[in-house]
N, C-alpha and C positions, 0 to 999 in steps of 0.2 A: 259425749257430754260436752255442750259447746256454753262457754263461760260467757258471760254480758259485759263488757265492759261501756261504763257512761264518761262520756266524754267531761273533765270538769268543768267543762262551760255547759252544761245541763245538768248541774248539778244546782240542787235548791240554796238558796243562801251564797253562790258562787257568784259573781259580777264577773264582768270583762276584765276589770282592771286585778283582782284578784286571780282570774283565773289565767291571767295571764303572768303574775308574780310564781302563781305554785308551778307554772308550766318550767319557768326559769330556772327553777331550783330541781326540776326533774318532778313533780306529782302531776301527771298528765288525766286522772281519771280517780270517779269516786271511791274504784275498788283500792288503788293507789294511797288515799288520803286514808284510807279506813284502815292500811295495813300501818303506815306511817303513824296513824295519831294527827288529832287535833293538835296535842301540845307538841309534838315532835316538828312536827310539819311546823308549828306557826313558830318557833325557837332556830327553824332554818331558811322562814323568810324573813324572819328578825336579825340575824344574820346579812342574809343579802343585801336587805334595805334597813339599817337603822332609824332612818327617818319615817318610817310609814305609822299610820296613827292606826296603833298596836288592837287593842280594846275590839272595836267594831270585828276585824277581821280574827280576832282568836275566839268571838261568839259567834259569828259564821261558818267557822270554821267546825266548833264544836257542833251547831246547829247539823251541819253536812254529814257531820259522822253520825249522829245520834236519828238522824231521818227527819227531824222536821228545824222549822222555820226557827232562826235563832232567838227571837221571842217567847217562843213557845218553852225554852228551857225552864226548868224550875226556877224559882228566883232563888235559890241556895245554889243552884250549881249555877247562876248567871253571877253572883256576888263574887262564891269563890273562883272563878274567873277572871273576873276582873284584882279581884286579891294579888292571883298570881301574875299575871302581867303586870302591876304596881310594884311588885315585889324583883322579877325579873327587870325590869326596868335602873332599880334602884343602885 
């Protein structure tokens, strides 16, 4: 049984600049991010970088895990998203 792992720079929703922050923090691949969690994962590059503009990268993020484009999320699960990063922020 040989297992697939995607690199997370080919991962949907991933950018350079992001796949380079989760690399930092140890999430090197999509199967990685899916075992960590959207909110797990973005709460330990929140962590790393305080300053990074939070929002875009925890709906890519979710995007990544759920399989498609972070647009594509429900606008219920894009609101309370955004909810909790306001709230985490606070």
């Amino acid at each position: 049984m040989s297992t697939t792992i995607t690199p997370i720079e080919r991962t949907p929703n991933i950018g350079p600049l992001l796949a380079a922050d989760l690399r930092a923090v140890g999430i090197d691949s999509l199967e990685a991010l899916m075992r960590v969690g959207f909110w797990d994962a973005w709460l330990q590059l929140r962590r790393a970088n305080p300053e990074r503009d939070c929002v875009p990268a925890c709906l890519s993020l979710a995007g990544a895990v759920a399989g498609v484009r972070w647009n594509h999320l429900p606008p219920r699960v894009r609101a309370d998203i955004r909810q909790r990063v306001k709230a985490a922020r606070a």
